[in-house]
PDB file of N, CA, C and O in Angstrom, chain B, residues numbered from 101:
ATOM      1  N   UNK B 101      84.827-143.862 111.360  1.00  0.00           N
ATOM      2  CA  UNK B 101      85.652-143.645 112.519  1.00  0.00           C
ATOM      3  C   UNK B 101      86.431-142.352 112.314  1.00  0.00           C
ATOM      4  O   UNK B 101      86.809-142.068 111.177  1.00  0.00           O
ATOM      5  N   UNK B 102      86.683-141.588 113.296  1.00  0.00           N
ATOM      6  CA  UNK B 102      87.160-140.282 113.233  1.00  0.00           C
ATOM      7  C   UNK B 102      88.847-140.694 113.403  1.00  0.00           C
ATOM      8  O   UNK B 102      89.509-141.349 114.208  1.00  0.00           O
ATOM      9  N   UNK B 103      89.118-139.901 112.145  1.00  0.00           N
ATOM     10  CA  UNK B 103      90.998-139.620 111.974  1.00  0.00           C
ATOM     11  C   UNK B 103      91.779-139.382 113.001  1.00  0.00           C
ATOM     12  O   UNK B 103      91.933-138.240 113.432  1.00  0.00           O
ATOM     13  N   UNK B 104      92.327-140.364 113.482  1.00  0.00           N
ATOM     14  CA  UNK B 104      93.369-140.380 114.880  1.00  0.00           C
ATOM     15  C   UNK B 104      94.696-139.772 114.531  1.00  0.00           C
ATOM     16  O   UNK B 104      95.627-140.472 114.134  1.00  0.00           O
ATOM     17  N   UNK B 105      94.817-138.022 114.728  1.00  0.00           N
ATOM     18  CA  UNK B 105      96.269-137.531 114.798  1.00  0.00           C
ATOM     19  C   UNK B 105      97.168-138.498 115.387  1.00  0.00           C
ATOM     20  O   UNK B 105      96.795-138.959 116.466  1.00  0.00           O
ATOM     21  N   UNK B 106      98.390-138.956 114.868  1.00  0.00           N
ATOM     22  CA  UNK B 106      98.963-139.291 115.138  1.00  0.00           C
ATOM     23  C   UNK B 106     100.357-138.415 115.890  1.00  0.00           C
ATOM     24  O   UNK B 106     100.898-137.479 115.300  1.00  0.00           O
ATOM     25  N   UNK B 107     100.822-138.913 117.315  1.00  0.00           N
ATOM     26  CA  UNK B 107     101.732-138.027 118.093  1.00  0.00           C
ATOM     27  C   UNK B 107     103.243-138.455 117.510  1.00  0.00           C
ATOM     28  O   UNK B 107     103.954-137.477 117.281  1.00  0.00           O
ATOM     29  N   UNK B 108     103.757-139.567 117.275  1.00  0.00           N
ATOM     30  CA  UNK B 108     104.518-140.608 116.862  1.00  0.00           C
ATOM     31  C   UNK B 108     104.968-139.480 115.704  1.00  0.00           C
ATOM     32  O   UNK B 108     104.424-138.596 115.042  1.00  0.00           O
ATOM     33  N   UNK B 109     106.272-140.051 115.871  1.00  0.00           N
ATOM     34  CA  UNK B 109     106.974-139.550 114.389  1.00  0.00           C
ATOM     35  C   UNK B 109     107.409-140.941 113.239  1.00  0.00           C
ATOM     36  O   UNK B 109     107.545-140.974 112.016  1.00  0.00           O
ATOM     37  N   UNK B 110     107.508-141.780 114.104  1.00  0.00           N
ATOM     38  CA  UNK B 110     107.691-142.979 113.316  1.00  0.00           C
ATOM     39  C   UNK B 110     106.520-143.037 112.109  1.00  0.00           C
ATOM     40  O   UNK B 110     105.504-142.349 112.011  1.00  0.00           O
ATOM     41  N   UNK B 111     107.004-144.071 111.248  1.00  0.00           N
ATOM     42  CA  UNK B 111     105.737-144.074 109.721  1.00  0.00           C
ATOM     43  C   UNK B 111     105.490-145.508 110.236  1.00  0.00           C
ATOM     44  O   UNK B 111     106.109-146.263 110.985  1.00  0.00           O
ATOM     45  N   UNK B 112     104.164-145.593 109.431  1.00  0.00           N
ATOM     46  CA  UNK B 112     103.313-146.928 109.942  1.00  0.00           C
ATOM     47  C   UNK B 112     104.288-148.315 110.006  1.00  0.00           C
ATOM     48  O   UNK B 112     104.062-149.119 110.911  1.00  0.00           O
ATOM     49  N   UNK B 113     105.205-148.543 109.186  1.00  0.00           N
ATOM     50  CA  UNK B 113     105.759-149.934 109.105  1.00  0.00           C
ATOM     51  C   UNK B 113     106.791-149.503 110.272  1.00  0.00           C
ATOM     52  O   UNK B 113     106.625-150.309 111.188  1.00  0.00           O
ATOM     53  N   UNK B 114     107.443-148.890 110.497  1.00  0.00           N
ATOM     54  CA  UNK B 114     108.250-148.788 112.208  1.00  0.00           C
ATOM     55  C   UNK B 114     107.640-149.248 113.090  1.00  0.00           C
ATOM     56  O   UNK B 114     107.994-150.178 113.814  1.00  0.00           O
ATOM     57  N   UNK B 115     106.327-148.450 113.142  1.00  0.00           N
ATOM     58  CA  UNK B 115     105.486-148.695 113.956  1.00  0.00           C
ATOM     59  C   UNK B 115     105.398-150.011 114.312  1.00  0.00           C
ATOM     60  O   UNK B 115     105.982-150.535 115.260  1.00  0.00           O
ATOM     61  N   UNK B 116     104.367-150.741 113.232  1.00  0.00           N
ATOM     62  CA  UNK B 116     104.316-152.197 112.977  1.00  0.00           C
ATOM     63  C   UNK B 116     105.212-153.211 113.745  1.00  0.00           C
ATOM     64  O   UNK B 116     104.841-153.827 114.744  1.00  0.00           O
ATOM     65  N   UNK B 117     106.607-153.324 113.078  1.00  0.00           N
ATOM     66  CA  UNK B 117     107.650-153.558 113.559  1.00  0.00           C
ATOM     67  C   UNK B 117     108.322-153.044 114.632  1.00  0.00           C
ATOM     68  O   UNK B 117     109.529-153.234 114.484  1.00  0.00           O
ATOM     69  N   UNK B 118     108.080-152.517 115.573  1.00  0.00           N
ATOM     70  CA  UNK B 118     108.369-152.446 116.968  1.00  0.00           C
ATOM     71  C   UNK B 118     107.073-152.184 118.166  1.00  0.00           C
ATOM     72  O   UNK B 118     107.053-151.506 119.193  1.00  0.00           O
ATOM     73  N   UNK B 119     106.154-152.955 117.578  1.00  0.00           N
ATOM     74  CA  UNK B 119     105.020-153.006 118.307  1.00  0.00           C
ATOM     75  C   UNK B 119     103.828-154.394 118.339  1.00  0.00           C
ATOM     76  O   UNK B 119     103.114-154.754 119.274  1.00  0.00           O
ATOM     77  N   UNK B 120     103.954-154.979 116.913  1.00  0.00           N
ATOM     78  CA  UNK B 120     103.051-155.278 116.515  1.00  0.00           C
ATOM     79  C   UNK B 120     103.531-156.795 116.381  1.00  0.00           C
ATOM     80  O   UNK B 120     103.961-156.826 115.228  1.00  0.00           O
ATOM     81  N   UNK B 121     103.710-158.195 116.976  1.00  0.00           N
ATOM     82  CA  UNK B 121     103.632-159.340 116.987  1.00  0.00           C
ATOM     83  C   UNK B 121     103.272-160.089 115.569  1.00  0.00           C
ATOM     84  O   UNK B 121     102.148-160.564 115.413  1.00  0.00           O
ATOM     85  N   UNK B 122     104.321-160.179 114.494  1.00  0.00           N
ATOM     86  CA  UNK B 122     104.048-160.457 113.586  1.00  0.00           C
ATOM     87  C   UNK B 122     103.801-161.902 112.785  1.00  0.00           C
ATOM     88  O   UNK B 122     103.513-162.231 111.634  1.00  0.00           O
ATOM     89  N   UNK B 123     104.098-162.630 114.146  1.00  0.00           N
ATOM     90  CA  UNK B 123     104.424-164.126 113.913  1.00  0.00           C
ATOM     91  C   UNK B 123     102.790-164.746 114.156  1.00  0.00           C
ATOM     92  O   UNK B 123     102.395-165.550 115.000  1.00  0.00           O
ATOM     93  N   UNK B 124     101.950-163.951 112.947  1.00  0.00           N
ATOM     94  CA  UNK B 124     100.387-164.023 113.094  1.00  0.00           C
ATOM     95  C   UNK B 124      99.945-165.602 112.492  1.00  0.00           C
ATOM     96  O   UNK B 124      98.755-165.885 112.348  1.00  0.00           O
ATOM     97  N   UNK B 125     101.051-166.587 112.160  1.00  0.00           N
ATOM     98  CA  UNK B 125     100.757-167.849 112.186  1.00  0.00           C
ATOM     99  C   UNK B 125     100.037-168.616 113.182  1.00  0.00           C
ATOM    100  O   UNK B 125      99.303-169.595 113.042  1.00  0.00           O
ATOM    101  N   UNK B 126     100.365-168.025 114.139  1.00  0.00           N
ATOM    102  CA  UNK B 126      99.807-168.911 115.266  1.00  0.00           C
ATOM    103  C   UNK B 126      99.106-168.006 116.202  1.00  0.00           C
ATOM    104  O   UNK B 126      99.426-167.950 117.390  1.00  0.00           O
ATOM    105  N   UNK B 127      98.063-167.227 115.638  1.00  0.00           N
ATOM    106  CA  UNK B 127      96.394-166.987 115.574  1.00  0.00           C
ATOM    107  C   UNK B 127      95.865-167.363 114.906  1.00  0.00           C
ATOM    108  O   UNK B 127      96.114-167.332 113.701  1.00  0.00           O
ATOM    109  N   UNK B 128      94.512-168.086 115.665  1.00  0.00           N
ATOM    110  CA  UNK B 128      93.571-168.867 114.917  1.00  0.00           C
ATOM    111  C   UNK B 128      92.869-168.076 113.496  1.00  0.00           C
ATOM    112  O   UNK B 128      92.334-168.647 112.546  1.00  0.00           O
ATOM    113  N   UNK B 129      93.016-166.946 113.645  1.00  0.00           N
ATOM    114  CA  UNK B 129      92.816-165.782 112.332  1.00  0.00           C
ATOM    115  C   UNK B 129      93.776-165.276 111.690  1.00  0.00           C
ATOM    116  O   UNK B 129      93.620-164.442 110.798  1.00  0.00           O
ATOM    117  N   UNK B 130      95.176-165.842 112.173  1.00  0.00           N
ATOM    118  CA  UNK B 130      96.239-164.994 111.267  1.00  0.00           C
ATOM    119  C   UNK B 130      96.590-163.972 111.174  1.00  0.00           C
ATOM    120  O   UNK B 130      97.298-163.646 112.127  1.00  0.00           O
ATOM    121  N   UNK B 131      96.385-162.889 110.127  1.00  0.00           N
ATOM    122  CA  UNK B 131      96.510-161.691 110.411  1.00  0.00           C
ATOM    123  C   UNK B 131      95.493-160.665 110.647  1.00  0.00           C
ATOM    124  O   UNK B 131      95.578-159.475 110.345  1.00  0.00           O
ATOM    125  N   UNK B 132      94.573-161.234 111.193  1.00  0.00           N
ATOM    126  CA  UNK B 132      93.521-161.033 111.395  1.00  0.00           C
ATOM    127  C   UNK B 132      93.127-160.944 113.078  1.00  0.00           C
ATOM    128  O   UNK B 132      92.371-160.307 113.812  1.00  0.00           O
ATOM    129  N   UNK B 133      93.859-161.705 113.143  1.00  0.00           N
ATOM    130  CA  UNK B 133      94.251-161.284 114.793  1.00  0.00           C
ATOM    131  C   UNK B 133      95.581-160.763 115.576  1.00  0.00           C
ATOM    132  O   UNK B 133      95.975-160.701 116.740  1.00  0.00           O
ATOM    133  N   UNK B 134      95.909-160.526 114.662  1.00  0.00           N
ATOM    134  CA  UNK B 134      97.333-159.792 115.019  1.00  0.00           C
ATOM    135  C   UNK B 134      97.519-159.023 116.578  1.00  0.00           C
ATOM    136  O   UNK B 134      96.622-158.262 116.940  1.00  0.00           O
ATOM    137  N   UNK B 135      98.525-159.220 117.330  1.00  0.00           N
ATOM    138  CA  UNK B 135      98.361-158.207 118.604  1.00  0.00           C
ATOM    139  C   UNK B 135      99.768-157.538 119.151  1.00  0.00           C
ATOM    140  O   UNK B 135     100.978-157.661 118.963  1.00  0.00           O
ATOM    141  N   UNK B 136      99.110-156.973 119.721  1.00  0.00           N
ATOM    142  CA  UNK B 136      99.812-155.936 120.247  1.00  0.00           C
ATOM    143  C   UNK B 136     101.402-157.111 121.041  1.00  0.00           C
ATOM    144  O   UNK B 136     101.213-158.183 121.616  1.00  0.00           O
ATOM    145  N   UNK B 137     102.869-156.426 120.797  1.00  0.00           N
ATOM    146  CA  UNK B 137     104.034-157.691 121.306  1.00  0.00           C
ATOM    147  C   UNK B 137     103.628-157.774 122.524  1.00  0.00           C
ATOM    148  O   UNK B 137     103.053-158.723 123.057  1.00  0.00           O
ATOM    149  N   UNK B 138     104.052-156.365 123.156  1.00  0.00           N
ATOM    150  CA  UNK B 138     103.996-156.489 124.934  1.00  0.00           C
ATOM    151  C   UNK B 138     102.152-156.566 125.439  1.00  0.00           C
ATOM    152  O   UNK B 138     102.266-156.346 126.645  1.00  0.00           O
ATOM    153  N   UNK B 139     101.705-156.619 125.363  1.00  0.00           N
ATOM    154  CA  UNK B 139     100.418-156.431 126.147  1.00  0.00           C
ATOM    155  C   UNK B 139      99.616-157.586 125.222  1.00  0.00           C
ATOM    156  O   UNK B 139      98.666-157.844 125.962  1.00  0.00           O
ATOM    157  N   UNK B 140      99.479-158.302 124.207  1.00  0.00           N
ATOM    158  CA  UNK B 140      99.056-159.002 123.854  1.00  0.00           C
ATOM    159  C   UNK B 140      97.803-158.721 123.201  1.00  0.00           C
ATOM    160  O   UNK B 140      97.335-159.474 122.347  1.00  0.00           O
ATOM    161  N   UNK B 141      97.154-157.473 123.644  1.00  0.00           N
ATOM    162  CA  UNK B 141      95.794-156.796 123.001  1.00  0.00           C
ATOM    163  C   UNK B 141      95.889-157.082 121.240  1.00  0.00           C
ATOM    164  O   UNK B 141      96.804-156.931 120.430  1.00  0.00           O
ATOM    165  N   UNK B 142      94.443-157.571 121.118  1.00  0.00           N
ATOM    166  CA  UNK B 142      94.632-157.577 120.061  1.00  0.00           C
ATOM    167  C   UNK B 142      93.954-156.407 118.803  1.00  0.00           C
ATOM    168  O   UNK B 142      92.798-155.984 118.827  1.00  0.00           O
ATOM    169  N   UNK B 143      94.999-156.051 117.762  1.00  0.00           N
ATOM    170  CA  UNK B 143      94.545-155.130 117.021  1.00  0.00           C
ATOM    171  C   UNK B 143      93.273-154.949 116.748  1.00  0.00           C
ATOM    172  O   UNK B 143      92.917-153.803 117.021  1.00  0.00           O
ATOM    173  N   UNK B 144      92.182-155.831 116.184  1.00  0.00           N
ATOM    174  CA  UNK B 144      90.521-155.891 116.284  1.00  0.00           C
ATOM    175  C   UNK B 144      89.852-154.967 117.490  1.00  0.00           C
ATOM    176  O   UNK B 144      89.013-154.071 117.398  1.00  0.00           O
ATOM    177  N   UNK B 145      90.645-155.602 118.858  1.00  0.00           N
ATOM    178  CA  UNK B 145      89.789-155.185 119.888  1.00  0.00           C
ATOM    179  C   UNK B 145      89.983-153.812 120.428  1.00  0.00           C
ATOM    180  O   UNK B 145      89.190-153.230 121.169  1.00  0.00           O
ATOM    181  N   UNK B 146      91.169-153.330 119.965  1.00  0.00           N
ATOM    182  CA  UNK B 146      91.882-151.756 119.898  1.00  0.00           C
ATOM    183  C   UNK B 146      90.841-151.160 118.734  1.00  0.00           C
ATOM    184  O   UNK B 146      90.590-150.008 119.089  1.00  0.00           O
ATOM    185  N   UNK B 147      90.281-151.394 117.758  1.00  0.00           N
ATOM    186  CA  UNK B 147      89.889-150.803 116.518  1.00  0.00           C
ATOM    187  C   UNK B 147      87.833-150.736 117.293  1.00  0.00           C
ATOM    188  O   UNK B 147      86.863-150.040 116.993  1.00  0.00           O
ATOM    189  N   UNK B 148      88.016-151.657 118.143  1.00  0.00           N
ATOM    190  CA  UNK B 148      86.890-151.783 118.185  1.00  0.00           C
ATOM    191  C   UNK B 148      86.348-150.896 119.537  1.00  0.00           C
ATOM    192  O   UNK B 148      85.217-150.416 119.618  1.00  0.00           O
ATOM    193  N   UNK B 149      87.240-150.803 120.418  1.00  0.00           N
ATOM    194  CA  UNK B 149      87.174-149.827 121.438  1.00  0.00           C
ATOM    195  C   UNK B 149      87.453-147.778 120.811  1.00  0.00           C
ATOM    196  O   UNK B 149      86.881-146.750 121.176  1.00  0.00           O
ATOM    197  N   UNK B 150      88.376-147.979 119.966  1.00  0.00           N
ATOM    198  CA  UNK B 150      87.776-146.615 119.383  1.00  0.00           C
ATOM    199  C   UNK B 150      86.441-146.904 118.988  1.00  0.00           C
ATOM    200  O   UNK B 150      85.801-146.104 119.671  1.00  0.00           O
ATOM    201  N   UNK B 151      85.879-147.347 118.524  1.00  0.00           N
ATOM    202  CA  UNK B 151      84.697-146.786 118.301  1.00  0.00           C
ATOM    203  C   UNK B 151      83.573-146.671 119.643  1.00  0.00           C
ATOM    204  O   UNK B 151      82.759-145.772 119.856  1.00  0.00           O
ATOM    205  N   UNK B 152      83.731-147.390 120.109  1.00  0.00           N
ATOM    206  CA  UNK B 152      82.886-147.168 122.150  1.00  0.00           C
ATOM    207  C   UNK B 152      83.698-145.765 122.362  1.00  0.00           C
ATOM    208  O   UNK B 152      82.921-144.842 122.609  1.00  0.00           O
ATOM    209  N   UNK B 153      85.000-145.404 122.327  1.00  0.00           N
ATOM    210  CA  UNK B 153      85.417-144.177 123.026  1.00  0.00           C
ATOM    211  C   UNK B 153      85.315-142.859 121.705  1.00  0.00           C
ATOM    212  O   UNK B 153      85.953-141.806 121.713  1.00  0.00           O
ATOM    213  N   UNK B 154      84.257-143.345 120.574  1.00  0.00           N
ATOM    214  CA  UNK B 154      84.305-142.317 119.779  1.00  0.00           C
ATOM    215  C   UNK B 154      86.010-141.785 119.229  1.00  0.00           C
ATOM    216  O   UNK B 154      86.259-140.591 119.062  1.00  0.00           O
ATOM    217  N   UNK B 155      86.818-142.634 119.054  1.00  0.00           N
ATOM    218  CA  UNK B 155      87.943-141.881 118.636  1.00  0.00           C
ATOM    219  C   UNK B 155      88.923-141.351 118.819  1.00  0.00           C
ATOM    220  O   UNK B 155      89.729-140.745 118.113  1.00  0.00           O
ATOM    221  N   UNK B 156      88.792-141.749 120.430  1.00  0.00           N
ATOM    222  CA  UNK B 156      89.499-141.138 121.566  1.00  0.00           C
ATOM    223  C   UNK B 156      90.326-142.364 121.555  1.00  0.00           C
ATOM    224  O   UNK B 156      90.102-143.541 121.840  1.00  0.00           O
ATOM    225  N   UNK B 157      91.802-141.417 120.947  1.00  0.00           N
ATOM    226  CA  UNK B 157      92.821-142.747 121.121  1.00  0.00           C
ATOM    227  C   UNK B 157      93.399-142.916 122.528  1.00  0.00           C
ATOM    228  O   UNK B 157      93.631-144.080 122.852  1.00  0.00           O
ATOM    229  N   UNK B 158      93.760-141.653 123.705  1.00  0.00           N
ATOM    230  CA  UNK B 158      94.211-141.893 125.052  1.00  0.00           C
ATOM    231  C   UNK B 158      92.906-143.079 125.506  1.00  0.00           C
ATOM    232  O   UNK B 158      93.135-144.261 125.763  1.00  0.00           O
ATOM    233  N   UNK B 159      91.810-142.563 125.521  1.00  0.00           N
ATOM    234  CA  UNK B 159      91.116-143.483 125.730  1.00  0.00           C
ATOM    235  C   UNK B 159      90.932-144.652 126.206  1.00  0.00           C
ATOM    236  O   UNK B 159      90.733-145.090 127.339  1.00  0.00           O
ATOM    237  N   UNK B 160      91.093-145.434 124.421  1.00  0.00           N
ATOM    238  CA  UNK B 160      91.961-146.489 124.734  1.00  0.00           C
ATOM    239  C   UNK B 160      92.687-147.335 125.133  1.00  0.00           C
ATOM    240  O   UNK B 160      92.443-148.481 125.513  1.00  0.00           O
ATOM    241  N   UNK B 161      94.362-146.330 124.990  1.00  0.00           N
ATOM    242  CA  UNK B 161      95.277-146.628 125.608  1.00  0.00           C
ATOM    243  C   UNK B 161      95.004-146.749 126.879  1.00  0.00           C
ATOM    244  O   UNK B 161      95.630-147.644 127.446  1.00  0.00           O
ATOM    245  N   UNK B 162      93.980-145.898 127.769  1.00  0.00           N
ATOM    246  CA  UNK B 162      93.623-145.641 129.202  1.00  0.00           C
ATOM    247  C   UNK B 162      93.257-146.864 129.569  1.00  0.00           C
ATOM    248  O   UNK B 162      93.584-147.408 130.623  1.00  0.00           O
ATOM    249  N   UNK B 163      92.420-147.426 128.519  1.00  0.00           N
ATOM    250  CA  UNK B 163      91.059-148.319 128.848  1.00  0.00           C
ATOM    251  C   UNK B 163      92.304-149.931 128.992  1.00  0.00           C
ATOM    252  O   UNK B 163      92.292-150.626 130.008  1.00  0.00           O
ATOM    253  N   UNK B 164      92.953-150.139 128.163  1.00  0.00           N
ATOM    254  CA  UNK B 164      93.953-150.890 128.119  1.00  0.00           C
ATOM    255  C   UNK B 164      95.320-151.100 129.065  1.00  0.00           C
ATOM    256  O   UNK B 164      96.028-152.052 129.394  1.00  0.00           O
ATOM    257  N   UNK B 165      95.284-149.813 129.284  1.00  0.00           N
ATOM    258  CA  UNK B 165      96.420-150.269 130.106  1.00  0.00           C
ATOM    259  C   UNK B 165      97.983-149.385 129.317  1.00  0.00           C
ATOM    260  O   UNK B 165      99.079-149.519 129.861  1.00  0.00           O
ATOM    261  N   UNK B 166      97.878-148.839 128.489  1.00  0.00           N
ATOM    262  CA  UNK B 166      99.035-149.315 127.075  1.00  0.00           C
ATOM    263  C   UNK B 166      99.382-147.517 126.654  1.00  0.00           C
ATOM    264  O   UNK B 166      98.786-146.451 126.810  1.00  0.00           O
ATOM    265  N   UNK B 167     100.504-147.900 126.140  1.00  0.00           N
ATOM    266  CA  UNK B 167     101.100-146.151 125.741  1.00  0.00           C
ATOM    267  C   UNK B 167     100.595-145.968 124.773  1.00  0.00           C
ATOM    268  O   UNK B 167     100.793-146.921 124.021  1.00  0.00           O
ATOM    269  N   UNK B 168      99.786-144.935 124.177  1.00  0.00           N
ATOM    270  CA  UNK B 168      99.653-144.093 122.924  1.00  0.00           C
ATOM    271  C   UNK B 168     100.530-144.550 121.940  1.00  0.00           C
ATOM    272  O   UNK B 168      99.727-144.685 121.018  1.00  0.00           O
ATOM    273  N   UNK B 169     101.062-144.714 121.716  1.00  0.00           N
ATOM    274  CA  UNK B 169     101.791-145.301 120.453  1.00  0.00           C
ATOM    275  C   UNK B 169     101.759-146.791 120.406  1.00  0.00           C
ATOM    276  O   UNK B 169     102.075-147.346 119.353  1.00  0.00           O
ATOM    277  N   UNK B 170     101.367-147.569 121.566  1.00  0.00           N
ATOM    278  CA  UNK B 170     100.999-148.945 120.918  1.00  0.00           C
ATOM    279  C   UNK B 170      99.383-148.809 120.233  1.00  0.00           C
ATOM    280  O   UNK B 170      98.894-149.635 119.462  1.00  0.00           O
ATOM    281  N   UNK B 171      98.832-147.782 120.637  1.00  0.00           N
ATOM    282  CA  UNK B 171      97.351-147.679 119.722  1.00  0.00           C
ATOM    283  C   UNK B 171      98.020-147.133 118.683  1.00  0.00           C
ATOM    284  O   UNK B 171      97.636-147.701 117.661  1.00  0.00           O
ATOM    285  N   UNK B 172      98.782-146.361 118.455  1.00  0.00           N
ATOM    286  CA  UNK B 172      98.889-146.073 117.116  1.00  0.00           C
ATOM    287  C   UNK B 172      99.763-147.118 116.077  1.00  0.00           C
ATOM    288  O   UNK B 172      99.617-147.105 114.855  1.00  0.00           O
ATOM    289  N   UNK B 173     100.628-147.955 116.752  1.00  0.00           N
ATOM    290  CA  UNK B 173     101.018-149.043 115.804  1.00  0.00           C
ATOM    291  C   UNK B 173      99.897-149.666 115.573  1.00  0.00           C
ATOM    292  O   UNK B 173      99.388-149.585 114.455  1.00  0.00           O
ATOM    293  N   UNK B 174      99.115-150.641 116.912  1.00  0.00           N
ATOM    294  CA  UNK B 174      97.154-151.184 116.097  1.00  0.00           C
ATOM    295  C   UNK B 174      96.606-150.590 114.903  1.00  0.00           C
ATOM    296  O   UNK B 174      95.830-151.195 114.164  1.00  0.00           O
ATOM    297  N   UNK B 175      97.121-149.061 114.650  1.00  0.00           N
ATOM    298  CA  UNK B 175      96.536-148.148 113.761  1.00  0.00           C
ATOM    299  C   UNK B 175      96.881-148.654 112.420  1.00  0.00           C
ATOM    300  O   UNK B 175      96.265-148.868 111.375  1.00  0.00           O
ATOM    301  N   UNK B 176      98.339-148.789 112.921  1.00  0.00           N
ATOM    302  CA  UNK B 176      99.292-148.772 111.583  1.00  0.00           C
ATOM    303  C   UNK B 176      98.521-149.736 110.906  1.00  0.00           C
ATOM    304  O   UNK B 176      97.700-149.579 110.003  1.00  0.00           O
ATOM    305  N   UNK B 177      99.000-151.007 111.616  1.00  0.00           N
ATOM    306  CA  UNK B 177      98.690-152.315 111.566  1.00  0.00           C
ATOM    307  C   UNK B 177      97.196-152.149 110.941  1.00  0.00           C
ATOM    308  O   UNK B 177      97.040-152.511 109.775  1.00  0.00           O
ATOM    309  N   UNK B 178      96.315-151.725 111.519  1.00  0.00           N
ATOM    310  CA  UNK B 178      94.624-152.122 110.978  1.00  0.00           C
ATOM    311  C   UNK B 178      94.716-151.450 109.484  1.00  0.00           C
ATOM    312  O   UNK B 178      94.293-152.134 108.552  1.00  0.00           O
ATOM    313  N   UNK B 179      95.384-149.812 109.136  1.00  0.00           N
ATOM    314  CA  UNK B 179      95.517-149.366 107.692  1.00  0.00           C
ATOM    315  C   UNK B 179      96.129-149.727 106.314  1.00  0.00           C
ATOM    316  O   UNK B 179      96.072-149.139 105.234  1.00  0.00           O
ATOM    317  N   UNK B 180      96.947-151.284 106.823  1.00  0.00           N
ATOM    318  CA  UNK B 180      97.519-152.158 106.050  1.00  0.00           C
ATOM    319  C   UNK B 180      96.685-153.255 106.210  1.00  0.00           C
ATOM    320  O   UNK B 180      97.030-154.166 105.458  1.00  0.00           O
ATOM    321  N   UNK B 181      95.391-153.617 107.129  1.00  0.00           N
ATOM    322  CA  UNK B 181      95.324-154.757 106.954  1.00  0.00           C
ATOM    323  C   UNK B 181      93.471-154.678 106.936  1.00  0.00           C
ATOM    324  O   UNK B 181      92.639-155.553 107.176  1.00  0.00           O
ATOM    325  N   UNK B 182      93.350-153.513 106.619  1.00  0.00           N
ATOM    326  CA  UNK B 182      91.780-153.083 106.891  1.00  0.00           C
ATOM    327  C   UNK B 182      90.474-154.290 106.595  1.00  0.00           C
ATOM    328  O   UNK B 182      89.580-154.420 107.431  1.00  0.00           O
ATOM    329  N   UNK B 183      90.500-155.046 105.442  1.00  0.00           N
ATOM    330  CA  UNK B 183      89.366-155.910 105.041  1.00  0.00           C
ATOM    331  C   UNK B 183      89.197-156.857 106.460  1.00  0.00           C
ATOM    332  O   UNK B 183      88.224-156.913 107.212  1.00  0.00           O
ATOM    333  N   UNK B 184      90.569-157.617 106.551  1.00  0.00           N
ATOM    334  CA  UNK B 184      90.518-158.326 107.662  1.00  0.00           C
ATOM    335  C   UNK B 184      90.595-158.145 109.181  1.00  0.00           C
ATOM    336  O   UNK B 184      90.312-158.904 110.108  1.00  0.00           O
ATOM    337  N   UNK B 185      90.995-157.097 109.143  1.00  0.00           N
ATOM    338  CA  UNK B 185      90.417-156.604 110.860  1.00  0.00           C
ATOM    339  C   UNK B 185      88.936-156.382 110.313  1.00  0.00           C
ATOM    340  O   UNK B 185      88.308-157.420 110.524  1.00  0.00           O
ATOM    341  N   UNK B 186      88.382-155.715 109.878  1.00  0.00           N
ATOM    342  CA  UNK B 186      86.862-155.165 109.927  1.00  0.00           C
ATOM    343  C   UNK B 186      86.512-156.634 110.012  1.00  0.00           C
ATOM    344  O   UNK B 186      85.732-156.856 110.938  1.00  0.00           O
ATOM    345  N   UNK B 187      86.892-157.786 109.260  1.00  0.00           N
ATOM    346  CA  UNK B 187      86.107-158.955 108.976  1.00  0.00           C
ATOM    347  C   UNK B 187      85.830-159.573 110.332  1.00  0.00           C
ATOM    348  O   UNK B 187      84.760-160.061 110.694  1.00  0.00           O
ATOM    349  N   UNK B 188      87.312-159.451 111.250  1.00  0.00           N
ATOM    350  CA  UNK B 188      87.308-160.064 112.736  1.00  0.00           C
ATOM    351  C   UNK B 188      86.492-159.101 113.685  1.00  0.00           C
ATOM    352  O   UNK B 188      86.323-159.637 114.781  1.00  0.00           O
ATOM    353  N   UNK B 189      85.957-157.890 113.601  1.00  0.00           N
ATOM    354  CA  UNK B 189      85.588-156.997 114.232  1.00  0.00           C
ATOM    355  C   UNK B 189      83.909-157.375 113.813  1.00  0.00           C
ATOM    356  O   UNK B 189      83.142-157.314 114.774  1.00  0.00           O
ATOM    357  N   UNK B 190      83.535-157.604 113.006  1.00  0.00           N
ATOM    358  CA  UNK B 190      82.407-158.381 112.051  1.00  0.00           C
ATOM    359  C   UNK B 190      82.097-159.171 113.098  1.00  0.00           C
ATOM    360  O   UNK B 190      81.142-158.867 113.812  1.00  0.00           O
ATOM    361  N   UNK B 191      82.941-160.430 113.376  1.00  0.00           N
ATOM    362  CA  UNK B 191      82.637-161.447 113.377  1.00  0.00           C
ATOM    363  C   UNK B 191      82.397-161.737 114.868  1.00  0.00           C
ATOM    364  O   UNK B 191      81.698-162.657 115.293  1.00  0.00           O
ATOM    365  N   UNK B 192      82.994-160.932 115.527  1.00  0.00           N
ATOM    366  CA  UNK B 192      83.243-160.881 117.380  1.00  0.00           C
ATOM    367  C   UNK B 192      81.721-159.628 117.028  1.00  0.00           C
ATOM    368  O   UNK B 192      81.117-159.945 118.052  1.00  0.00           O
ATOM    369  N   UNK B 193      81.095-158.906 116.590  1.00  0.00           N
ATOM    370  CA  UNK B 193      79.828-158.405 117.059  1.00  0.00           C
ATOM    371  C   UNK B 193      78.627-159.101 116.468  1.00  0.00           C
ATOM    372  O   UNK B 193      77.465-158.696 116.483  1.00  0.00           O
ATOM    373  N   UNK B 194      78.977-159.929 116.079  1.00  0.00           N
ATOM    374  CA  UNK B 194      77.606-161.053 115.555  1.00  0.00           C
ATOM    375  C   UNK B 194      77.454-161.933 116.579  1.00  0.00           C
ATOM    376  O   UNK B 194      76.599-162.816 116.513  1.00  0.00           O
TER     377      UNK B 194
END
């Protein structure tokens, strides 16, 4: 996947924490399905639409609905939690 400049000045755990719904107990995957607070998108399906838009983070955000910086908290979020998003991203294209 191609390196998403980030516009954000915030560092990934800000991010996280003012974006990112952490109370991942109650997804059936945990942190593995982690999502987005306001829009509910979940991080997997953000990770998985860059790759349909090649990388294109407005894209995304376009395709979603959602500001550029909630794709880039998903970002944050997927670079701390990489085995298990790929695993849920795995598992939704099988």
């Amino acid at each position: 996947m191609a390196r998403i400049r980030r516009s954000s000045k915030l560092d990934d755990q800000q991010l996280i924490d003012l974006y990112i719904d952490q109370d991942v107990d109650r997804y059936p995957g945990g942190r593995a399905d982690a999502r987005l607070r306001d829009s509910g998108v979940s991080v997997w399906a953000i990770v998985s639409f860059l790759k349909v838009y090649e990388g294109i983070a407005s894209k995304v955000a376009e395709h979603f609905d959602m500001r550029p910086v909630e794709v880039e908290a998903a970002l944050a979020y997927y670079r701390l939690n990489k085995a298990r998003v790929d695993a849920r991203v795995a598992l939704n294209e099988a």
